[in-house]
C-alpha angles and dihedrals in degrees: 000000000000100000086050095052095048089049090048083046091051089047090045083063081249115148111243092228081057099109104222111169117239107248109243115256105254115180112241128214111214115224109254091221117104112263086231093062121089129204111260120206124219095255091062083065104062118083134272125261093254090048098058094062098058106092091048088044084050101049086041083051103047090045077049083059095041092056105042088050089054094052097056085049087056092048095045089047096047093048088049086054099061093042087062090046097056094041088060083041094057097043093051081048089050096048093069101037087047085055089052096046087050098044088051079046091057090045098056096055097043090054096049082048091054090045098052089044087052091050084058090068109048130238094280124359108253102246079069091055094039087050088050088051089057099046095045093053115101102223139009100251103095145100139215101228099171137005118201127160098189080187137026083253104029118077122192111196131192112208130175099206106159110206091012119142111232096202085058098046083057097046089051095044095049089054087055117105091223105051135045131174091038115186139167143211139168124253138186122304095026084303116158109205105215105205121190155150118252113227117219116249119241114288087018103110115239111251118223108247107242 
């Protein structure tokens, strides 16, 4: 040790006749604590600026969410609401429009039963269109031989009308109201046939010919 601390003495630029008296030799206890660690003070501990918003960051967030969400509720629910609005809207809208439809129903079928019921009929009863045949014949010295009405608006007559014209039988018949389409042939015994349409009478639908 000396020899060490002269040496340390001669390397300090300290003369070797300086009397420098050699330290005394102490024991040391080495820390148990790892060289690398440093001390860290209380104030390290505590957080950053930024950290110590977060709690407050994460609770603003989450009413952010809250509110968001309960806006989209308001909007679904309003929007459910005026759904439900239109749709009683619409059904106190139908139910009129339900009691017309079935009233035009009604009519129409009133109005096909009236026409079938009328088609029963004829288009004129028969003592009319007897009546017409008289007074269209030019004198009084004629007979009905035979009546047939193939169809409820086609008439076949058979006349015994001795000296009558048959040109002007069919010129008086087709200005009658109640025939059309008047034509004449002869049958047996002197008999003129005495063939027409029967023309509806008014309020009597006209049927289509087959």
């Amino acid at each position: 040790m000396p020899a060490q601390w002269r040496e340390f003495l001669r390397g300090s630029s300290l003369a070797v006749g300086d009397v420098v008296p050699l330290p005394e030799a102490r024991d040391v206890t080495l820390a148990n604590s790892p060289w690398s660690r440093q001390a860290t003070s209380s104030g390290t501990l505590q957080l950053s600026g930024l950290d110590q918003y977060l709690p407050k960051a994460a609770l603003g967030l989450g009413g952010l969410v809250l509110l968001i969400a309960g806006i989209e509720l308001g909007c679904i629910a309003r929007a459910q609401a005026d759904i439900w609005r239109a749709q009683s809207a619409a059904t106190r809208l139908d139910a009129p429009l339900q009691r017309i439809l079935d009233a035009r129903d009604a009519t129409d079928r009133a109005s096909e039963e009236i026409a079938s019921l009328l088609s029963l009929h004829g288009r004129r009863p028969t003592t009319s269109l007897m009546a017409e045949v008289a007074r269209l014949m030019p004198s009084a010295d004629w007979q009905v031989q035979r009546w047939n009405q193939p169809t409820p608006d086609t008439v076949e007559i058979g006349l015994v009308a001795p000296g009558s014209n048959p040109e002007q039988l069919v010129s008086a018949w087709e200005e009658s109201p109640m025939f059309k389409n008047v034509t004449t042939e002869l049958g047996d015994e002197n008999e003129l046939i005495v063939k027409a349409s029967i023309v509806a009478a008014p309020g009597v639908p006209e049927q289509a010919t087959p």
